[in-house]
C-alpha positions in Angstrom: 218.6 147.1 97.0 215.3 145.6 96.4 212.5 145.8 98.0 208.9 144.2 98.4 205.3 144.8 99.1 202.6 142.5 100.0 199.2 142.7 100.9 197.0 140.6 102.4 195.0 139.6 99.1 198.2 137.8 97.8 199.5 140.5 95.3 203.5 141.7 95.8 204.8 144.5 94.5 208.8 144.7 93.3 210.7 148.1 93.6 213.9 149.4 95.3 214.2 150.2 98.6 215.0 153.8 100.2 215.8 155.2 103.7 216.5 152.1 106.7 216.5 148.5 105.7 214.5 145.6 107.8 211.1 144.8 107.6 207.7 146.3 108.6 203.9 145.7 108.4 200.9 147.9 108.8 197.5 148.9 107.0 198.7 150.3 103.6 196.5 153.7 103.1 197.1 156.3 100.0 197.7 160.4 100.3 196.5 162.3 97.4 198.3 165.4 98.4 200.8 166.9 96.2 202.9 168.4 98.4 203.2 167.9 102.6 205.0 164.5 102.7 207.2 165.7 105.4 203.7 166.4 107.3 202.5 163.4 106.7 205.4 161.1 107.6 205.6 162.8 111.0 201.9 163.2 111.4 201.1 160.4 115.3 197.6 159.7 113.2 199.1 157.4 110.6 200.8 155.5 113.4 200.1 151.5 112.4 200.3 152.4 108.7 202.2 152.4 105.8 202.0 155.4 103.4 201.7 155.4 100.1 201.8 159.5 98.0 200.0 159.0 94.8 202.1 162.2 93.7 204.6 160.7 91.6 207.7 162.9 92.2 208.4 163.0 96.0 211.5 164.1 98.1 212.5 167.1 95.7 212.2 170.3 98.1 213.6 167.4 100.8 213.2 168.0 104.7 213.4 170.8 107.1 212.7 170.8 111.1 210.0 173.5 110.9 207.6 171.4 109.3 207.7 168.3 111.4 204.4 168.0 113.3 205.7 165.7 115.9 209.4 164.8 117.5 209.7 161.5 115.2 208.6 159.6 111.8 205.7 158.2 112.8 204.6 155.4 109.7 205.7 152.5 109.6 207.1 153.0 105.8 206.9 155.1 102.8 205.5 153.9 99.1 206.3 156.4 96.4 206.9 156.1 92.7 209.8 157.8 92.1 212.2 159.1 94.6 214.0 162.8 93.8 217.4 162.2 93.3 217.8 166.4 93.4 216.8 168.7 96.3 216.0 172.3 95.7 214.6 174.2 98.5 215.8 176.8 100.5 214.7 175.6 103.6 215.8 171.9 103.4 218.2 171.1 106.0 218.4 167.1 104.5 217.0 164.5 101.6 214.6 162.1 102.3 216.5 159.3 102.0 219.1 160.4 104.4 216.1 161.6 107.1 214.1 157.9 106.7 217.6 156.6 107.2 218.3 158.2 110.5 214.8 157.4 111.5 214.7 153.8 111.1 211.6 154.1 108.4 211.7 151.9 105.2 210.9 153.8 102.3 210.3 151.9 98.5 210.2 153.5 95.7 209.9 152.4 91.3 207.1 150.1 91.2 203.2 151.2 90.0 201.4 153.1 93.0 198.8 153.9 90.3 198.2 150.1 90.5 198.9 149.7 94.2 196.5 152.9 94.4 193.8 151.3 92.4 193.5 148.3 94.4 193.1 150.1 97.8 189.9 152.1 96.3 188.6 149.2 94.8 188.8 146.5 97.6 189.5 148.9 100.7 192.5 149.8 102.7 194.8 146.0 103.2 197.1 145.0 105.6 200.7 144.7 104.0 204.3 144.0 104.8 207.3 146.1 103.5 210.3 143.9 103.3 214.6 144.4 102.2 215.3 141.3 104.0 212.9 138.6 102.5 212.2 138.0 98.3 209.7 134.5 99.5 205.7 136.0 98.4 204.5 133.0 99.9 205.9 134.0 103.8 205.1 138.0 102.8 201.6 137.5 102.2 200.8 135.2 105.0 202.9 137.4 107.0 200.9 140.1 106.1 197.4 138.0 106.5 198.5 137.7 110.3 198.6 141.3 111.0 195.7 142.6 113.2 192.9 145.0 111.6 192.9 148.9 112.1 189.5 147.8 113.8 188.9 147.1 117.7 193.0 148.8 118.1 193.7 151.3 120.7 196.9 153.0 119.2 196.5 156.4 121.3 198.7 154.5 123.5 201.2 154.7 121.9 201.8 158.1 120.7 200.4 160.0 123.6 202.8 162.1 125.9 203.6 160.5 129.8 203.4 163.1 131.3 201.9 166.7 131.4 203.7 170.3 129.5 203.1 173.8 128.3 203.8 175.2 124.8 203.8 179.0 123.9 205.2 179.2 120.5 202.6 180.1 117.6 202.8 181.1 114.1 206.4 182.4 113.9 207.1 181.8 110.0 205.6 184.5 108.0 204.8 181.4 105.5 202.6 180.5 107.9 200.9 183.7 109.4 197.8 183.3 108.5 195.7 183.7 112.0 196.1 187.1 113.4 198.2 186.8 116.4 197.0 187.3 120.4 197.9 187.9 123.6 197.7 184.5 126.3 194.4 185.4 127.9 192.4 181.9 127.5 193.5 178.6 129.6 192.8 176.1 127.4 194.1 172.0 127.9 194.7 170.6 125.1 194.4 166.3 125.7 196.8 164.8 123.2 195.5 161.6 121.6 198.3 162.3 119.2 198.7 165.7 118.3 200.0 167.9 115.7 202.4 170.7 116.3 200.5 173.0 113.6 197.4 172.8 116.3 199.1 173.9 119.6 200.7 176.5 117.3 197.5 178.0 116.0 195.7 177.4 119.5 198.4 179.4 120.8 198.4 182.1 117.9 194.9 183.3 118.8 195.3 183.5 122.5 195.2 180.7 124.4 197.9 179.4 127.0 198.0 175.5 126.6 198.7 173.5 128.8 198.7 169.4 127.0 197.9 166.3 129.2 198.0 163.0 128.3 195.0 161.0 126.1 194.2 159.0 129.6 193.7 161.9 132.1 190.6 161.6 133.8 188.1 164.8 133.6 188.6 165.2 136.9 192.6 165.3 136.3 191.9 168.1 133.2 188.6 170.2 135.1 191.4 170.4 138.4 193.3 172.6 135.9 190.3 175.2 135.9 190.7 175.5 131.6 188.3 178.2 130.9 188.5 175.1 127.2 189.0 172.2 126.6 190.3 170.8 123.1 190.5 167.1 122.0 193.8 166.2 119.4 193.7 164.2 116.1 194.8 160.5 116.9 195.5 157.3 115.1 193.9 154.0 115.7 190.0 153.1 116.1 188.0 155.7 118.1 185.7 153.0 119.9 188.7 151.3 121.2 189.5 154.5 123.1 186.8 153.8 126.1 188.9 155.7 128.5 188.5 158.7 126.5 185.3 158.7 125.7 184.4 158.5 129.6 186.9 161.8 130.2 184.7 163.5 127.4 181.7 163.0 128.7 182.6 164.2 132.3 184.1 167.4 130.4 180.7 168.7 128.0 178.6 170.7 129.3 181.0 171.9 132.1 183.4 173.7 129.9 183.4 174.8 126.1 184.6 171.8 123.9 186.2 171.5 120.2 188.0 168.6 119.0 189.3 167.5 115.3 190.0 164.4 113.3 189.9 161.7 116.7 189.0 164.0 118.8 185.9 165.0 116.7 184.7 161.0 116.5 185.7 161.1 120.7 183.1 163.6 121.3 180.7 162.2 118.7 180.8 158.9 120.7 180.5 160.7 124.0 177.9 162.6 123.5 175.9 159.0 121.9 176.7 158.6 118.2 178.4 155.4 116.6 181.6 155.1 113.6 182.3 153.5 111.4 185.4 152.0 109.2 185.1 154.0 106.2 186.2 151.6 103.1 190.0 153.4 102.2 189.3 156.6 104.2 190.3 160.3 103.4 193.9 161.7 102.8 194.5 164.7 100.9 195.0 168.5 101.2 191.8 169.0 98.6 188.7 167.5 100.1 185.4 169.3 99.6 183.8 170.1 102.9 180.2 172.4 102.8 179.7 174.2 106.0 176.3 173.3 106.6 175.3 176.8 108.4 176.7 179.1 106.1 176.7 177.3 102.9 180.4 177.6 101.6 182.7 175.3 100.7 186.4 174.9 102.2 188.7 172.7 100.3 190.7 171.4 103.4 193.5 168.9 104.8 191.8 164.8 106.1 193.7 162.2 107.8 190.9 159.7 109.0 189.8 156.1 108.3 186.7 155.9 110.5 183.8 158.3 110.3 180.9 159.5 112.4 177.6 157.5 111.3 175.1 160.6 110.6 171.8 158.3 111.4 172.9 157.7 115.0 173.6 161.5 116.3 171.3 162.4 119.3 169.1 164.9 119.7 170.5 168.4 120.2 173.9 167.3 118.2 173.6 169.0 114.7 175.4 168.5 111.5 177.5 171.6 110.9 179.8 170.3 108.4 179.1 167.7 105.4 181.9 165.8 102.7 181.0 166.8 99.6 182.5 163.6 97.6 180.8 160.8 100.2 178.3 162.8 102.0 179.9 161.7 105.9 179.6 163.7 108.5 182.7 166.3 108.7 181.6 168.6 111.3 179.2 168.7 114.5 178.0 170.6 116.6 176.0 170.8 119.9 174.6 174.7 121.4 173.1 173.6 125.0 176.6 172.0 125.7 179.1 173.9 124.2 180.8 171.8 122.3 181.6 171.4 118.3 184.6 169.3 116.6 185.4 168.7 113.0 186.2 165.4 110.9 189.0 167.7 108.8 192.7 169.7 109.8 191.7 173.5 110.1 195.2 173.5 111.3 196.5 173.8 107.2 199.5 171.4 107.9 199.5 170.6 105.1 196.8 172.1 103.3 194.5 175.2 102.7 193.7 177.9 105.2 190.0 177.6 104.5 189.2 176.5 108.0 191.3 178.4 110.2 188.6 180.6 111.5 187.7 177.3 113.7 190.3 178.1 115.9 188.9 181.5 116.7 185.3 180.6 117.0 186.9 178.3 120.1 188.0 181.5 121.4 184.9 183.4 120.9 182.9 180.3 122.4 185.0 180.7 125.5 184.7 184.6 125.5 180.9 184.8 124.7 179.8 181.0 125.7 177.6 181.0 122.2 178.5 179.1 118.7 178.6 181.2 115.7 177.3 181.1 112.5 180.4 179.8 111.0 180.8 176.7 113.0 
């Protein structure tokens, strides 16, 4: 079955359709990983977007339920250039077709993401609409045209849990064993903007018992839980549009140790006073040079973001702790009088390197000792 993309600018793209059939639109955004699709597709902060893996092969070690990092698919489609038609992989339970299928997630695959790829970096991420149903350009593009910017959208909403849970499990794969395991001794809530499993799970591998609220409790909802921490999730969407949470954050620092990542990192940024911004096609990839401004060394590491912190308008007291090598935006802050640090980057490694891992226990050793490291 055929398939077809179009973007806002006019241009369609031709290939053949994989996984569910129908139509869908969303921001059109590019992944430079080579491996972690499965990650990716289930990751809440690419919620309002359609994904495109500039890997060329995809689907050929398929799907397993260990490495899903939420209960559902969570883009709106999937742009690849060539689908696997062979699965090898001990631990793959179903192919990628099949799993799109069952998920209700269009998929398109044989036409040139290079091109597709190219455009994106040159004019900036576009709104598109992925299509089985309708061949007309002409009602594509305007279709597409009509779809509302990643800017000014609250989309927390719509991937953050109703109601309040627990979660114990950490590490358990010896794949994945990579933080030393500890005993619960550290109450920490964990507010879910749109969270990945691979955090509660390392969270929970160095000692903390989590207890996850919803992205629009109050502080006054999370402080009546008595956390001896307090950690902000990834999320999708614009971080100014999430006012709500940006007013829990600031009734949360400097009453309990803070650390947030990805949305959660922008969240405190704009709490504490700093601005962000739309960053042109943002930064998706396992292999993203981060220097950690305090100690010098560089972690390759795992980004999902499309809005940045604006260096020039952090406060006084918030320092830079982390800096992108390839753009020079702000990957990491911190701030010692209040507790509180966050990064722009997945320390969690899901998927990606373990470079940053130590993150999660300099939140414990903030809790334990109430004093940053040298690391952060």
């Amino acid at each position: 079955m055929r398939a077809f993309l179009a973007l806002e600018d006019g241009t369609v793209f031709e290939g053949r359709a994989f996984g569910a059939e129908g139509e869908t639109s969303g921001e059109v955004v590019f992944n430079t990983s080579l491996t972690g699709y499965q990650e990716a597709l289930t990751d809440p902060s690419y919620c309002g977007q359609i994904l495109t893996m500039t890997y060329p092969l995809v689907g050929n070690y398929g799907v397993n339920p260990d490495d899903t990092e939420s209960s559902s698919v969570q883009v709106k489609g999937l742009l690849i250039r060539e689908l696997s038609p062979l699965v090898s992989n001990f631990r793959s339970t179903e192919d990628l077709h099949h799993y799109l299928k069952r998920q209700n997630v269009l998929g398109m695959e044989g036409f040139d993401t290079r091109a597709l790829v190219r455009k994106l970096r040159i004019k900036g991420s576009l709104r598109g609409v992925l299509s089985t149903t309708c061949n007309s350009a002409t009602e594509l593009v305007t279709k597409a045209k009509a779809i509302p910017t990643m800017t000014g959208q609250d989309l927390v909403r719509e991937v953050t849990p109703k109601h309040s849970s627990h979660w114990n499990e950490g590490l358990n794969h010896p794949l994945t064993n990579y933080l030393q395991a500890r005993n619960a001794k550290h109450k920490v809530v964990a507010v879910d903007f749109g969270m990945k499993r691979n955090i509660l799970k390392c969270l929970t591998q160095v000692g903390c018992e989590v207890t996850v609220v919803p992205g629009t409790s109050t502080a006054a909802e999370i402080l009546a839980l008595k956390p001896e921490g307090v950690f902000l999730s990834n999320g999708p969407g614009d971080p100014a549009a999430v006012t709500y949470a940006v007013e829990t954050i600031k009734g949360l620092v400097g009453k309990v140790p803070v650390f947030g990542i990805c949305l959660g990192h922008q969240l405190l940024s704009l709490a504490l006073g700093a601005k962000t911004f739309k960053l042109k096609f943002g930064h998706r990839g396992s292999n993203q040079p981060v220097r950690n401004e305090n100690t010098g060394r560089v972690e390759i590491t795992c980004q999902n973001h499309g809005f940045a912190v604006e260096k020039t308008s952090l406060p006084q007291g918030v320092e830079v702790s982390h800096l992108n090598l390839n753009d020079n935006t702000v990957e990491g802050i911190r701030h010692q009088a209040l507790k509180a640090f966050s990064v722009q980057y997945h320390p969690e490694a899901s998927a990606g390197p373990h470079d940053s891992s130590y993150l999660f226990e300099d939140f414990v050793l903030l809790m334990e000792t109430g004093k940053m490291t040298q690391k952060v």
